[in-house]
C-alpha positions as CSV (number, residue, x, y, z in Angstrom):
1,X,-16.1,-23.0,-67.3
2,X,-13.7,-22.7,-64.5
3,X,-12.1,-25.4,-62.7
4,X,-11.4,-24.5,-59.0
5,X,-8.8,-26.6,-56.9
6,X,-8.0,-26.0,-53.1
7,X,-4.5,-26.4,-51.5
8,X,-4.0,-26.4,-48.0
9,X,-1.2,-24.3,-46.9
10,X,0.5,-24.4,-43.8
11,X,2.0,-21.7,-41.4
12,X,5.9,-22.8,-41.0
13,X,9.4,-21.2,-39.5
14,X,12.0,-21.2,-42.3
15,X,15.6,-21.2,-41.9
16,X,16.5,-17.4,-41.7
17,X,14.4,-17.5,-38.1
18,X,17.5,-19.6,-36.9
19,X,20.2,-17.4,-38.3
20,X,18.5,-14.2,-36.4
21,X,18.0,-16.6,-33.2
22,X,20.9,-14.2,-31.4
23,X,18.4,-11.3,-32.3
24,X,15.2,-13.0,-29.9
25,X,16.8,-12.0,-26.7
26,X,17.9,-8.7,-25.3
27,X,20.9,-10.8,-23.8
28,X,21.1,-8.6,-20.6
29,X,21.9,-10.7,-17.5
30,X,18.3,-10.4,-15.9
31,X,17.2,-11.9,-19.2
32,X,18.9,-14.8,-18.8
33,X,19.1,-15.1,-15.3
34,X,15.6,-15.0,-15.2
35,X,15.2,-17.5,-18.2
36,X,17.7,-20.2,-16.9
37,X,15.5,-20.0,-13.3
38,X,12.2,-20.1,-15.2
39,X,13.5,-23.4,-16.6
40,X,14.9,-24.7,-13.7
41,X,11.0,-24.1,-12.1
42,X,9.6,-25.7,-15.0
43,X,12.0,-28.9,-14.5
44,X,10.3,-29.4,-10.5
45,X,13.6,-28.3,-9.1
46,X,13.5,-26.6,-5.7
47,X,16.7,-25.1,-5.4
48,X,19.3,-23.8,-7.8
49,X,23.2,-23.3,-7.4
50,X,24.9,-20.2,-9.0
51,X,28.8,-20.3,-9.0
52,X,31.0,-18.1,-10.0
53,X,34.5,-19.3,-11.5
54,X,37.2,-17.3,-13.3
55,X,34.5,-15.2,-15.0
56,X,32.2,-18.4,-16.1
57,X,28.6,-18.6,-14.2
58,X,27.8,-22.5,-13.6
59,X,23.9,-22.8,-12.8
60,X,22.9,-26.1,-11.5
61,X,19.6,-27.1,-10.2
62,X,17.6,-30.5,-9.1
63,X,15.2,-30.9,-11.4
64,X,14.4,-33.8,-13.4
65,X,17.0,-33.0,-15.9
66,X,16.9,-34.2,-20.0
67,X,17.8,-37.5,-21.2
68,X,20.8,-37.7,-23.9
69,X,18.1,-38.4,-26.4
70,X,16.1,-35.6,-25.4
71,X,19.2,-33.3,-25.3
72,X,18.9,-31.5,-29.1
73,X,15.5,-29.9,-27.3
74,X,17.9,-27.4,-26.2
75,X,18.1,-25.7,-29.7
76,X,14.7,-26.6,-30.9
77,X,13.3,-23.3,-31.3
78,X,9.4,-24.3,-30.0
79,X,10.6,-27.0,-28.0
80,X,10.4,-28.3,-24.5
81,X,10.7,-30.7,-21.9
82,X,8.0,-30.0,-19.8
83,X,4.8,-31.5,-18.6
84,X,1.8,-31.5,-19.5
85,X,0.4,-28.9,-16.4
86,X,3.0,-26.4,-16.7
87,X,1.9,-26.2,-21.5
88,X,-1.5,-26.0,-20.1
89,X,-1.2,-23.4,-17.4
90,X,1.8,-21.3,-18.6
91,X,2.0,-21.7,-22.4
92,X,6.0,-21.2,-22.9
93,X,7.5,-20.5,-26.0
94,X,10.0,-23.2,-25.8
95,X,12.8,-20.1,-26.6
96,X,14.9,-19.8,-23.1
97,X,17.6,-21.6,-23.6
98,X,18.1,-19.3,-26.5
99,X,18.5,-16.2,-24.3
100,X,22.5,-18.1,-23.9
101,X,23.1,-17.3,-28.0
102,X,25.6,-14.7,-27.2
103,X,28.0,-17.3,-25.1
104,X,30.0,-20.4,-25.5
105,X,27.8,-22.7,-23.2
106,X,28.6,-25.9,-21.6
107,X,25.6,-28.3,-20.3
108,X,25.4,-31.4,-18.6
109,X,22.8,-33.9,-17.2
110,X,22.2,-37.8,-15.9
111,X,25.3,-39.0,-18.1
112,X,26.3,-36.9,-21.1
113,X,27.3,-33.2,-21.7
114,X,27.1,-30.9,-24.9
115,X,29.1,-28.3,-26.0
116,X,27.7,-25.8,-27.5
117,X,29.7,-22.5,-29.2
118,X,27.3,-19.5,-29.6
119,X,27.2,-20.3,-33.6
120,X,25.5,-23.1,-33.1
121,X,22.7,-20.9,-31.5
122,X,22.2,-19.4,-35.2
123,X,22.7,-22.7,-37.6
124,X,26.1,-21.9,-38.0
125,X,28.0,-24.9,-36.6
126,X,27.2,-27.6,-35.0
127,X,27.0,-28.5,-30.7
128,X,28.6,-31.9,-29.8
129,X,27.4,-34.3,-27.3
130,X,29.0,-36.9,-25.3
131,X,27.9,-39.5,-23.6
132,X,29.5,-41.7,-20.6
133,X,29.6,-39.8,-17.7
134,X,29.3,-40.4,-14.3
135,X,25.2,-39.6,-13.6
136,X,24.4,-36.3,-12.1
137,X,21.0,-35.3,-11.2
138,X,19.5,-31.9,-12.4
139,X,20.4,-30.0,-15.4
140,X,24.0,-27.4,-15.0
141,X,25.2,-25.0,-18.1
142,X,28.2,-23.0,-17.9
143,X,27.9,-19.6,-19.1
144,X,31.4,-18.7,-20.6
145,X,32.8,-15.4,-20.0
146,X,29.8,-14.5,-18.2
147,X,32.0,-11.7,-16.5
148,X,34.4,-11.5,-20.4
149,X,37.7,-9.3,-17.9
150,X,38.6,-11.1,-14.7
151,X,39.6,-7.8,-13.0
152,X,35.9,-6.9,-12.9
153,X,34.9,-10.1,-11.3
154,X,35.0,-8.2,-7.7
155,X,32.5,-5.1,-9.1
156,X,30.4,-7.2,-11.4
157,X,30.1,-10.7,-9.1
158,X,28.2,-7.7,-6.9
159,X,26.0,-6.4,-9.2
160,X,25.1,-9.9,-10.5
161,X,24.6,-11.4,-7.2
162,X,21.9,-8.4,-6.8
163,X,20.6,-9.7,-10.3
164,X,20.1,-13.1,-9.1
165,X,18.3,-12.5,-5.8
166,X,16.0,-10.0,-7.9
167,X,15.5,-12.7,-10.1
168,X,14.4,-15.9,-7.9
169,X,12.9,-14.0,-5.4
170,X,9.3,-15.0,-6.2
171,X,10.2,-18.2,-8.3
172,X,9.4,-20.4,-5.1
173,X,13.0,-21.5,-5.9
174,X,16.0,-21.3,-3.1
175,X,19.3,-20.1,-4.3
176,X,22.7,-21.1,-3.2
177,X,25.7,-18.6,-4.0
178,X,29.4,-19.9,-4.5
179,X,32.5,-17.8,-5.6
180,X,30.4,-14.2,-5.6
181,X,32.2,-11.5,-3.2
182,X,31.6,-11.4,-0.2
183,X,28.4,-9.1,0.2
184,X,26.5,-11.0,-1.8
185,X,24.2,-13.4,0.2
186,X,24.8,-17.0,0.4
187,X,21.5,-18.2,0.3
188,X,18.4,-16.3,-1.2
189,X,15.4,-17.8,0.1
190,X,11.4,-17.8,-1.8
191,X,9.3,-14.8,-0.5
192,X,5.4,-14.7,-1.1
193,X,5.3,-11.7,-3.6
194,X,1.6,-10.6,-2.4
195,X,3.2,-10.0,1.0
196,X,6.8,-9.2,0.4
197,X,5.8,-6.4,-1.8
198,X,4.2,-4.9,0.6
199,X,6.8,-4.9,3.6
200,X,8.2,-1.3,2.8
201,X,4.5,-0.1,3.6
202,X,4.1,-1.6,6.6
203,X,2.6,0.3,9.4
204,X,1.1,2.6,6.5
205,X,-1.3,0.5,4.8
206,X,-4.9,1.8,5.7
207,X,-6.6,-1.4,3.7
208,X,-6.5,-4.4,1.7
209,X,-8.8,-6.2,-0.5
210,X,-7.7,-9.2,-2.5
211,X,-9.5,-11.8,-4.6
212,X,-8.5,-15.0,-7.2
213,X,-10.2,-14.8,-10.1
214,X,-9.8,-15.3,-13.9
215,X,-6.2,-17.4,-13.5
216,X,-5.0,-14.6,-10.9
217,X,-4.8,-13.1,-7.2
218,X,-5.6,-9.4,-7.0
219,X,-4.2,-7.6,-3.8
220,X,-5.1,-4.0,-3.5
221,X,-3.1,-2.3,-0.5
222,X,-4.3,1.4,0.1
223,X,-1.1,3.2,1.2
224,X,-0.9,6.4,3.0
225,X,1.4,8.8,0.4
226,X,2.2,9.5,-2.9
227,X,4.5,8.2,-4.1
228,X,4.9,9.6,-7.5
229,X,8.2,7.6,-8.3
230,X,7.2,4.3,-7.4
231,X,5.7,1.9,-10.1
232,X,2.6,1.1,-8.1
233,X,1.3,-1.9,-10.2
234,X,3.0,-5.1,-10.2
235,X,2.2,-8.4,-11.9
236,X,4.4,-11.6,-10.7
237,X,4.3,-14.4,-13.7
238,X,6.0,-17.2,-11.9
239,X,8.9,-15.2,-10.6
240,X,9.1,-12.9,-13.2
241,X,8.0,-9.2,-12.1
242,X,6.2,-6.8,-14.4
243,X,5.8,-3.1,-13.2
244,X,3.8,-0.5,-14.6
245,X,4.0,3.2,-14.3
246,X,0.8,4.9,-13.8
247,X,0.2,6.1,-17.0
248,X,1.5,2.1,-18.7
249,X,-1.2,0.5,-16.1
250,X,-4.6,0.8,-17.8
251,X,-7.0,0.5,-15.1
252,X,-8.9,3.3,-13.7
253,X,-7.3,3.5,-9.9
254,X,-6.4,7.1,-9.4
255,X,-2.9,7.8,-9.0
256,X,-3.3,9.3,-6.2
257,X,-5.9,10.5,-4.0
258,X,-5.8,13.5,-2.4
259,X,-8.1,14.4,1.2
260,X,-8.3,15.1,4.8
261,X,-8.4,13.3,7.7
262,X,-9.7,14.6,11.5
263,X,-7.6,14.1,14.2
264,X,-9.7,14.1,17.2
265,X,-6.8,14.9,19.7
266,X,-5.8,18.1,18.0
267,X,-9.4,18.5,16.8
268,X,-7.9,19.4,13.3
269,X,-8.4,18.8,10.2
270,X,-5.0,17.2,8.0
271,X,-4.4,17.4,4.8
272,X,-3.4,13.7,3.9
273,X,-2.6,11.9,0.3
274,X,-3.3,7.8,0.0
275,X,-2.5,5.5,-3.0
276,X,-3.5,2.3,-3.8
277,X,-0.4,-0.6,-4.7
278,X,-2.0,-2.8,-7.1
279,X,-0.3,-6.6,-7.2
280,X,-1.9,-9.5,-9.4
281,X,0.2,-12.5,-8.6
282,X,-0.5,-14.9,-12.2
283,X,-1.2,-18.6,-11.6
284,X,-1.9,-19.5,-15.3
285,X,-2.3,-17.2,-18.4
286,X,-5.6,-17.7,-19.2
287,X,-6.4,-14.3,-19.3
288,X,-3.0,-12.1,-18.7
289,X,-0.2,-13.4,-21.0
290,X,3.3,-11.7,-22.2
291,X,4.5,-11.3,-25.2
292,X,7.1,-13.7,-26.6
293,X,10.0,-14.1,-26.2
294,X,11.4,-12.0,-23.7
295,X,7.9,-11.7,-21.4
296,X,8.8,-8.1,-20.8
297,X,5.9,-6.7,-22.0
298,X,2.1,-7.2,-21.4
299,X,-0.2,-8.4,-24.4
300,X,-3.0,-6.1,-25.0
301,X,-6.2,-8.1,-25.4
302,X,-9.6,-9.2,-23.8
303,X,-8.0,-11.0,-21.0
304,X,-6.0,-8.5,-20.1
305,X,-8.6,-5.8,-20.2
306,X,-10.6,-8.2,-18.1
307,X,-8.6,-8.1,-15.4
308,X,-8.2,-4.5,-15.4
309,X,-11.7,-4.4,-14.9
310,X,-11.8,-6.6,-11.9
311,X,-9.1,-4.7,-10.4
312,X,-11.3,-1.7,-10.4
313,X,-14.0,-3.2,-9.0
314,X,-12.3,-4.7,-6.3
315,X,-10.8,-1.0,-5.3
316,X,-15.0,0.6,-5.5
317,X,-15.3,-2.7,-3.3
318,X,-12.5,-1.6,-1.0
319,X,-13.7,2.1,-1.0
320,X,-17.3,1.3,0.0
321,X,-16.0,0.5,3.2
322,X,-18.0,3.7,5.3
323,X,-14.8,3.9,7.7
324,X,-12.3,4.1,5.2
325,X,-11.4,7.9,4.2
326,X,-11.3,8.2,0.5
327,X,-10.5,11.1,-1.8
328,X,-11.8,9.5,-5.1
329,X,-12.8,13.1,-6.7
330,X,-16.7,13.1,-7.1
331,X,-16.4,13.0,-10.9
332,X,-14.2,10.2,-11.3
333,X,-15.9,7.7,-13.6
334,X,-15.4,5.1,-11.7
335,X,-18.4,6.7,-9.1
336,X,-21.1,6.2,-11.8
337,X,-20.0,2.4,-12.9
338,X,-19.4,1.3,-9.4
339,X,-22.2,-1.0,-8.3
340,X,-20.9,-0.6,-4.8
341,X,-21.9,2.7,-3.0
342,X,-18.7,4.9,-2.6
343,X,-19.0,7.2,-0.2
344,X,-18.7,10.8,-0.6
345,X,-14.6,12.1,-0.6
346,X,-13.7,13.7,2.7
347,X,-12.2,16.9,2.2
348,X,-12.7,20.1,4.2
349,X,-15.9,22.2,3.3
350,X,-14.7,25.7,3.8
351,X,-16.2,28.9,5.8
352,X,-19.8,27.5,6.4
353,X,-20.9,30.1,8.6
354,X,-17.2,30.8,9.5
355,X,-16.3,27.1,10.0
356,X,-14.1,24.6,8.4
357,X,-16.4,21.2,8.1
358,X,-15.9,17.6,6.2
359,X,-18.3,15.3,4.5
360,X,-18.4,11.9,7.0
361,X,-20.7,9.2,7.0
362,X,-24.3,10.7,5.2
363,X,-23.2,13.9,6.5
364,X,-21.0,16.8,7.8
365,X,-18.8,17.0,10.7
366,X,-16.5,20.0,12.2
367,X,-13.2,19.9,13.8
368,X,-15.3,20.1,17.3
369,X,-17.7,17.3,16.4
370,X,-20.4,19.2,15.7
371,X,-23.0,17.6,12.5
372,X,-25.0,18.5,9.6
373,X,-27.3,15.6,8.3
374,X,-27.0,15.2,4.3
375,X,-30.2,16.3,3.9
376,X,-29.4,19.8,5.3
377,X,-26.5,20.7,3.0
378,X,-27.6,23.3,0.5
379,X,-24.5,24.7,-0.8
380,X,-20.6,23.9,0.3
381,X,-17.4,25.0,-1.3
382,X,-14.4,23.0,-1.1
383,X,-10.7,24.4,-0.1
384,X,-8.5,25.0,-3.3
385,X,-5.7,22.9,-2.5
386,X,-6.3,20.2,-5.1
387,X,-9.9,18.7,-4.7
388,X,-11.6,21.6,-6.2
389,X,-12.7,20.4,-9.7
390,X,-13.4,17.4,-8.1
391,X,-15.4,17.9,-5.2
392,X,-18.4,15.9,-4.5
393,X,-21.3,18.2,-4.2
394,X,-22.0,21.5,-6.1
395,X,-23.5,24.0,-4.6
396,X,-27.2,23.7,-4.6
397,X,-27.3,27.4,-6.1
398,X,-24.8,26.0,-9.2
399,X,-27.1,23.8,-11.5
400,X,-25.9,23.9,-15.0
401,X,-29.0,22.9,-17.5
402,X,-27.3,20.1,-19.3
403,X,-27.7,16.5,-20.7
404,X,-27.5,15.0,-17.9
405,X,-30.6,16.5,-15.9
406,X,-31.1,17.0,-12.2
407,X,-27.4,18.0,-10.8
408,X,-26.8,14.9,-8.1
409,X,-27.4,17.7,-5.1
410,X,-31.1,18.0,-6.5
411,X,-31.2,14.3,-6.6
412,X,-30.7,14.3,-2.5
413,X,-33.2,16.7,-1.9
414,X,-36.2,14.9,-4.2
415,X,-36.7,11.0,-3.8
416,X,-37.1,9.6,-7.2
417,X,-40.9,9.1,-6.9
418,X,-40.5,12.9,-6.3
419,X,-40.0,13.8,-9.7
420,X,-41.8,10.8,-11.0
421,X,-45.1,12.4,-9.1
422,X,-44.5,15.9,-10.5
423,X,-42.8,15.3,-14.1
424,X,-44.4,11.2,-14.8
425,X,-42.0,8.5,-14.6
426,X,-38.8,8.4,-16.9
427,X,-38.5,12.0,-17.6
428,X,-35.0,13.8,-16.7
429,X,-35.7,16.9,-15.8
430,X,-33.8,20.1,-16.1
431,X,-33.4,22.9,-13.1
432,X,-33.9,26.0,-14.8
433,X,-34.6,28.1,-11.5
434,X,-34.5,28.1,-7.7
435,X,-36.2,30.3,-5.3
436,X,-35.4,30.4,-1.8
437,X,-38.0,30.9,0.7
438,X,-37.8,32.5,3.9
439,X,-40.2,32.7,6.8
440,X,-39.3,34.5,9.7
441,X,-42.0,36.4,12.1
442,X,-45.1,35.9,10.1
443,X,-43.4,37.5,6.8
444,X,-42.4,35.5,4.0
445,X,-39.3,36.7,1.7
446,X,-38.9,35.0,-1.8
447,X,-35.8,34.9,-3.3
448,X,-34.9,34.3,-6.6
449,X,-32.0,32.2,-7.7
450,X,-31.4,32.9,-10.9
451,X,-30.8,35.3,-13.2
452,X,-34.6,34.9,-14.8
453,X,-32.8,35.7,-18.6
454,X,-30.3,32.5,-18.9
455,X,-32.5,30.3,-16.9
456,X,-29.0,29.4,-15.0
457,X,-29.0,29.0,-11.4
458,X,-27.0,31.7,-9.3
459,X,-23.6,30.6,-7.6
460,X,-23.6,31.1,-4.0
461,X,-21.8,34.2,-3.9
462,X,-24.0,35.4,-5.6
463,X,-26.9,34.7,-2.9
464,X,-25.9,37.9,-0.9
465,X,-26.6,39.7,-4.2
466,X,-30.1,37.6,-4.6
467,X,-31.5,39.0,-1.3
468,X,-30.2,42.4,-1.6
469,X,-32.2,42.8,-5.0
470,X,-34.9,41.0,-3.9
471,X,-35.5,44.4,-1.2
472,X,-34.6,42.3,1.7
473,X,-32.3,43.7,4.6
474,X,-30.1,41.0,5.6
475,X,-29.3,42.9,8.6
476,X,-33.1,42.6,9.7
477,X,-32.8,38.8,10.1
478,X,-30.4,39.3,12.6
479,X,-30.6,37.4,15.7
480,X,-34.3,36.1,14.1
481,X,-35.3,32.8,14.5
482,X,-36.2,31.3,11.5
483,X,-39.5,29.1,11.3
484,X,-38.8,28.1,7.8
485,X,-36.5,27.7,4.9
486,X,-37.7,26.2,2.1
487,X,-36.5,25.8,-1.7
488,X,-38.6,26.0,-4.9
489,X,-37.2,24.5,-8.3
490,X,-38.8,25.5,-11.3
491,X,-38.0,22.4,-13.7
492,X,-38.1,21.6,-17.7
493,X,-38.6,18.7,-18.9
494,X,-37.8,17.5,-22.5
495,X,-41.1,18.9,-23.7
496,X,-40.7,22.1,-22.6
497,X,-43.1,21.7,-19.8
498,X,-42.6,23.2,-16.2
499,X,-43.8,22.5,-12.8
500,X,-42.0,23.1,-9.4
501,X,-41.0,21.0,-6.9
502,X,-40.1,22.3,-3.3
503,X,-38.0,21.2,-0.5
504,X,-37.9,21.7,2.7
505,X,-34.3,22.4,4.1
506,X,-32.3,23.1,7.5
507,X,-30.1,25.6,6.4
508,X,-28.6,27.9,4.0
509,X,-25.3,29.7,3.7
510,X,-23.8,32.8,1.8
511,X,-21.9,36.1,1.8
512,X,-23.5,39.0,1.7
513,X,-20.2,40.5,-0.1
514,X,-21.9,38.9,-3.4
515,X,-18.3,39.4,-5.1
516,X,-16.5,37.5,-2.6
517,X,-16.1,33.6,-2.7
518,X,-16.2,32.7,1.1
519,X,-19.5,32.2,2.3
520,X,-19.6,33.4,6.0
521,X,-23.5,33.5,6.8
522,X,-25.8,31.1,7.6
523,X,-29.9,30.8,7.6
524,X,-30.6,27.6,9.5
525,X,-34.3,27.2,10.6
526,X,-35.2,27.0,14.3
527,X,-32.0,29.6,15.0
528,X,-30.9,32.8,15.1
529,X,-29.3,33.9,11.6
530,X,-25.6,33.1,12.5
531,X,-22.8,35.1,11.1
């Protein structure tokens, strides 16, 4: 028989992790700007001096400093010196000071100093400390040879100094500057990074929704433009700026959203783009965290897909705003998981009875003001400039038999008790066939809409054709007033079983040039055929 024995086994860091700890960090100067002022946060300070001497950068701050005894936490890979809030909300690595393992580093605080030669970053000699000097509050290091050739102090002080107010700018840390030329600012003071952000917009921000949730503030700022080069999601961790391209960002916020708006004075309709800036300003990483060491780069799990998911609520939130022009194509999927009621795109209808109208409020509007009520839409066609595909309704005259039933037009015209009365409740039916139904001084013209082979509906240039073979003269209804218009759906369900449902509507409109796509005519009831 077998004898079975268990071992625990720990996880542990061996020695070669030390000897590649030059190899954690990219080394660049925002990396360790930005490390040395992350510490600096995390020791309470509340402002930080950068001076540049002969080529060495000196960074001192007030903070609570480190004890003598506490010093060697400096090259503790893991360790720290920092409450117990700031483990709790932030969760550091306890690698930053490593970010220096490239340079000879001097460091002083309360009453000793250490110097440290960049082998001693990788185990290969040994950092001395001495003890017995005069107290001094805060934590400094000197950064040897930060700038290696004194000739290129003027040029690269600059670029630093742009570096360093980059860096701190959200940190809720002020910066002093010493020694740097003479462009560089003196003093960089904190900004609020949900509203600095957003200066460069101002005067062209059309809305904003924000909310704190799940660790974070989300800030949504719909923009009027494009904007195609601008990373338009940033997350601020504590100072540190992450920003995503469009495609790196994996929420669901269009890029870009292209519409029209109606200018009343000109009584016009303009072609108009909008984005939307996403920010998330982090107050603990419950949820969003980066990946370690560095905290360049995002960490792809629940939390983070989370808060992608809040962030597109909050923009269907934003959107459902009636007053607030949107050009979220009708498609989009964020329109069928939205529980908030988008409202239809606005873009310009084209030709309905030879004018140019746009989908507002439940309805349609022309340059001029003049309305048609949701109900009477039939069939529109929108302009080819980019919302095409995309347009919110089809034509009426374009149902497709598919999975997914009644097209969303049919779904206006019948209230859901509609088809629940005529089909039984939970069927999805299945438009196989419209007929449209015209009566106009006592006769009564029938028109079918579809090809009565393929069961698939007509397209509305195809109307003119319709009536023409259905032995009507389209001339005759000329300056005829019509006393109804009606349409009749023949629909499947699952079973295979019909019935028909009909509608009564306001108007209809088409081109009697059935190979033409511009619809010029329309058959309203209670008016004259209008063409």
């Amino acid at each position: 028989m077998n004898t079975f024995t268990t071992t625990p086994v720990e996880a542990t860091l061996g020695r070669k992790l030390i000897t590649r700890a030059d190899q954690f960090f990219s080394h660049s100067q925002d990396c360790i700007i930005d490390e040395m002022i992350q510490n600096s946060r995390r020791a309470k300070a509340k402002t930080v001096r950068f001076t540049l001497e002969d080529g060495d950068l000196i960074i001192a701050d007030d903070g609570h400093g480190l004890t003598a005894d506490n010093a060697h936490i400096l090259l503790m890979a893991g360790g720290s010196n920092n409450d117990d809030a700031t483990e709790a909300f932030e969760v550091p690595a306890g690698l930053g000071f490593f970010a220096l393992a490239k340079y000879d580093v001097v460091v002083r605080s309360h009453d000793w100093e250490m110097q440290i030669p960049k082998e001693a970053f990788t185990g290969g000699t040994t950092a001395a400390l001495t003890r017995g000097f005069a107290h001094q509050d805060g934590l400094s290091i000197r950064i040897r040879a930060f700038i290696p050739l004194k000739g290129l102090v003027e040029h690269e002080g600059g670029k630093l100094g742009e570096t360093i107010e980059r860096c701190i700018r959200y940190s809720g840390l002020t910066a002093t500057l010493q020694g740097f030329p003479q462009e560089v600012p003196a003093v960089v003071v904190p900004r609020i990074f949900l509203d600095h952000a957003l200066e460069q917009h101002t005067g062209q921000i059309t809305a904003i929704a924000s909310e704190t949730v799940h660790g974070v503030t989300i800030k949504l700022a719909r923009v009027r433009g494009e904007f195609w080069r601008m990373d338009k999601t940033k997350i601020n961790f504590f100072g540190k700026v992450i920003s995503l391209s469009d495609s790196q960002a994996r929420h669901q916020v269009p890029s870009v959203e292209k519409t029209v708006e109606l200018n009343t004075e000109k009584k016009a309709f303009v072609e108009t783009s909008f984005c939307t800036i996403v920010l998330i300003d982090v107050h603990d990483t419950s949820h969003l965290k980066l990946k370690l060491p560095e905290r360049d780069v995002l960490i792809q799990d629940e939390g983070l897909d989370l808060i992608w998911r809040t962030v597109e609520l909050l923009y269907c939130r934003m959107l459902s705003n009636p007053a607030i022009v949107n050009g979220l194509p009708a498609d989009h999927s964020l329109r069928a998981t939205s529980p908030y009621p988008i409202p239809r795109p606005a873009c310009v209808v084209s030709n309905l009875a030879g004018t140019r109208w746009m989908p507002v409020d439940q309805g349609l509007i022309t340059a001029d003001g003049d309305r048609l009520e949701r109900h009477e839409i039939v069939s529109v066609a929108l302009e080819s400039y980019g919302v095409q595909e995309s347009g919110y309704l089809e034509s009426m005259l374009e149902n497709v038999v598919g999975d997914d039933g009644c097209s969303a037009v049919t779904r206006v015209m019948f209230e859901a008790r509609e088809i629940e009365q005529a089909l039984g409740q939970g069927v999805v039916p299945h438009v196989i066939g419209n007929t449209l139904v015209i009566k106009a001084e006592g006769d009564e013209i029938q028109v079918p809409l579809d090809d009565g082979e393929s069961g698939y509906a007509l397209s509305y240039k195809e109307v003119g054709g319709a009536i023409r073979d259905a032995e009507t003269d389209i001339d005759d209804l000329y300056n005829t007033v019509v006393e109804d218009l009606a349409l009749t759906f023949r629909i499947e369900d699952p079973h295979g079983d019909e019935r028909t449902l009909s509608a009564p509507i306001a108007a209809i409109y088409f081109n009697p040039d059935w190979d033409t796509y511009d619809p010029l005519l329309l058959i309203a009831k209670g008016r004259a055929l209008v063409q």
